[in-house]
C-alpha positions as CSV (number, residue, x, y, z in Angstrom):
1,X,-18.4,53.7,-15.1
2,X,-17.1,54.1,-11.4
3,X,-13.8,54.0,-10.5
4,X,-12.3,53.2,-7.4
5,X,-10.7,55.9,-5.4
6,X,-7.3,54.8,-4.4
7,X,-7.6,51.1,-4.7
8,X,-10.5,50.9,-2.2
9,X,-12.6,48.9,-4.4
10,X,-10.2,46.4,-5.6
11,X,-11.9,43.4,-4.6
12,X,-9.8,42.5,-1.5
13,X,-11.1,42.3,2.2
14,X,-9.0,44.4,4.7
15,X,-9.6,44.4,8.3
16,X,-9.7,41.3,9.0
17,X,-13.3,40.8,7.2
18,X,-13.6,37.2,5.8
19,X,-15.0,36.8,2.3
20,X,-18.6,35.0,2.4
21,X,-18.9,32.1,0.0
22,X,-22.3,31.9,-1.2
23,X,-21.8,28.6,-3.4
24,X,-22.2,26.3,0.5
25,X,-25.9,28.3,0.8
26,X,-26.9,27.6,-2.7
27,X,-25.7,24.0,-2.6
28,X,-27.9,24.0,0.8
29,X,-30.6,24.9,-0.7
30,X,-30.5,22.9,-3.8
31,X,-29.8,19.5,-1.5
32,X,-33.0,20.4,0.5
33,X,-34.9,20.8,-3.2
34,X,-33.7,17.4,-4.5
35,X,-34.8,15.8,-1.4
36,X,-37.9,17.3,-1.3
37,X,-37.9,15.7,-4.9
38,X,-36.7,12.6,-4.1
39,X,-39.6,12.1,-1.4
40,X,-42.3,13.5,-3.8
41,X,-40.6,10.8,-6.5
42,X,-40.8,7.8,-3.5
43,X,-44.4,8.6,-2.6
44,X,-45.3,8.7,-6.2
45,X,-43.4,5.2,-7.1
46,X,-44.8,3.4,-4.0
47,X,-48.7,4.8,-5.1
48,X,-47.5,3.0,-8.7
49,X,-48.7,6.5,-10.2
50,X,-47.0,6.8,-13.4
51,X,-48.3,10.4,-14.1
52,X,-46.9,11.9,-10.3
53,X,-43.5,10.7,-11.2
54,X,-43.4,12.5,-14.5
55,X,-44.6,15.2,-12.8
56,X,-41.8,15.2,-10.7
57,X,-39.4,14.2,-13.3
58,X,-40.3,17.0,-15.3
59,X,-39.7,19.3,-12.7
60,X,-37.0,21.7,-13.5
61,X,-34.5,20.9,-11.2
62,X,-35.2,16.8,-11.6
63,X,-34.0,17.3,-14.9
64,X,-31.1,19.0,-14.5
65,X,-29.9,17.3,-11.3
66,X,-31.3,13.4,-11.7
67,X,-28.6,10.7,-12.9
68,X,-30.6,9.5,-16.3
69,X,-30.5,5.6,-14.4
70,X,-32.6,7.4,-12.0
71,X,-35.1,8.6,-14.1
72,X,-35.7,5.3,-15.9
73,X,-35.6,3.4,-12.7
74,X,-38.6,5.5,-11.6
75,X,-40.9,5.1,-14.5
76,X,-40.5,1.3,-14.8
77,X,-41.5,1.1,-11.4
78,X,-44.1,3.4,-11.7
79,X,-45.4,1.0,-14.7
80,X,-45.0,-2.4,-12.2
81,X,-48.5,-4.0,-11.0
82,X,-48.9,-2.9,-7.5
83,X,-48.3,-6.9,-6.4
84,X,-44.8,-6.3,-8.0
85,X,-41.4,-6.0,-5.2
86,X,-39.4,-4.1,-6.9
87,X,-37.6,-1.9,-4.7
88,X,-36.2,1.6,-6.4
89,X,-32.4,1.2,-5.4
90,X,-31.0,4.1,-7.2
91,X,-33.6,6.3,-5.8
92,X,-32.9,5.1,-2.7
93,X,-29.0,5.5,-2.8
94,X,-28.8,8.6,-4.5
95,X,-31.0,10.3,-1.4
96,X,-28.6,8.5,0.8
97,X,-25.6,10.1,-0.7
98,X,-27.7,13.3,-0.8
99,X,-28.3,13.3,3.0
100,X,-25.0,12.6,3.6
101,X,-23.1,15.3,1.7
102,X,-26.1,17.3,4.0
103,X,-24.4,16.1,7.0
104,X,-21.1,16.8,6.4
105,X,-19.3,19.6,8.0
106,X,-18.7,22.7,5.6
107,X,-14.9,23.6,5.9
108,X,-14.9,28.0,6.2
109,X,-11.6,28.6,6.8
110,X,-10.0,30.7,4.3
111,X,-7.0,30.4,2.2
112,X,-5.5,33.3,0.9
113,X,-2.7,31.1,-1.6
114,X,-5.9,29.7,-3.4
115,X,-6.5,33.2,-5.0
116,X,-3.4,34.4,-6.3
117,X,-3.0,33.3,-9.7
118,X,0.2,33.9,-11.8
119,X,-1.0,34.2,-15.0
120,X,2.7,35.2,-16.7
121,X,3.6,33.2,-19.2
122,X,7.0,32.1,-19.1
123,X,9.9,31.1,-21.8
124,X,10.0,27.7,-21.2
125,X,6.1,27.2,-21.6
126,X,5.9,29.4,-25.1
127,X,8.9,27.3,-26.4
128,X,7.3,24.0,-25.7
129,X,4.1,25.2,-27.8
130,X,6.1,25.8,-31.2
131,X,4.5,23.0,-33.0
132,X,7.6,20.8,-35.2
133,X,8.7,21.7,-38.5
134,X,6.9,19.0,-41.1
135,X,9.0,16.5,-43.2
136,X,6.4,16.1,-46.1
137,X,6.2,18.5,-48.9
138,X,3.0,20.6,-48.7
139,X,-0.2,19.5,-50.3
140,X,0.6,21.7,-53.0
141,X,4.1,20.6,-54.1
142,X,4.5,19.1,-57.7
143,X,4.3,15.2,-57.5
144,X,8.5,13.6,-57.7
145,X,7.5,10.7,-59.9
146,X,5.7,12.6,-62.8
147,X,1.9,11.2,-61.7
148,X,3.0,7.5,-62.1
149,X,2.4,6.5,-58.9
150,X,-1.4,7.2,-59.3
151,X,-3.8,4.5,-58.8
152,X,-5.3,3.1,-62.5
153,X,-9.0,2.8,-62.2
154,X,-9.3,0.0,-65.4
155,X,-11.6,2.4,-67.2
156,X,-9.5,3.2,-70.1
């Protein structure tokens, strides 16, 4: 195990270095994926080619990222006569909000309040998570009224 000398390698950027967030890449790159998809899934639906668009649906990242009302959107028009005029509005919304989260601006700046995290629990939150003493006997406490208050099931 390696340990830092002097607390050099405590996690923290000195010299003015910002921090790189990777997560704005990745989501780039996953965005460019689902779109990529999503035109794959179009072409397919407008060919009224029901085995391209479970291709595409059973792509890994359709599954985990397409809305479920998506999926069944795109195989019922898939299934349509080509004479049908269905048009595939969730497909088509979902790439619009897709493109548009695209085109927003990223925000980099950094905040250095967003990582300090007091984790020290304090009195008043440990008192407030004593649970209340109980008013009933426990389960295991002989019955008051000698078993008389027992249902009778008419067998006898």
């Amino acid at each position: 195990m390696v340990s830092p000398l002097n607390g050099d390698d405590d996690g923290r950027s000195y010299g003015g270095t910002p921090a790189v967030d990777f997560a704005q890449y990745r989501a780039r790159r996953v965005r460019a994926r689902l779109l990529d998809l999503l035109d794959a899934l179009i072409v397919a639906m407008e060919r009224r080619d029901p085995q391209a668009v479970i291709a595409v649906l059973d792509d890994e990242e359709a599954e985990r990222w397409f809305p479920s009302g998506l999926r069944e959107e795109a195989l019922v028009i898939a299934r349509l006569p080509s004479t049908a005029l269905r048009a595939p509005m969730r497909v088509y919304r979902y790439c619009h909000q897709l493109r548009q989260l695209g085109e927003e601006a990223i925000e980099l700046t950094h905040d250095p309040r967003q990582l300090s995290l007091d984790l020290l629990p304090t009195a008043k939150l440990l008192a407030a998570n004593r649970f209340p003493e109980s008013t009933t006997p426990p389960p295991d406490a002989p019955r008051s009224d000698d078993g008389r208050g027992r249902r009778r099931s008419g067998s006898r």
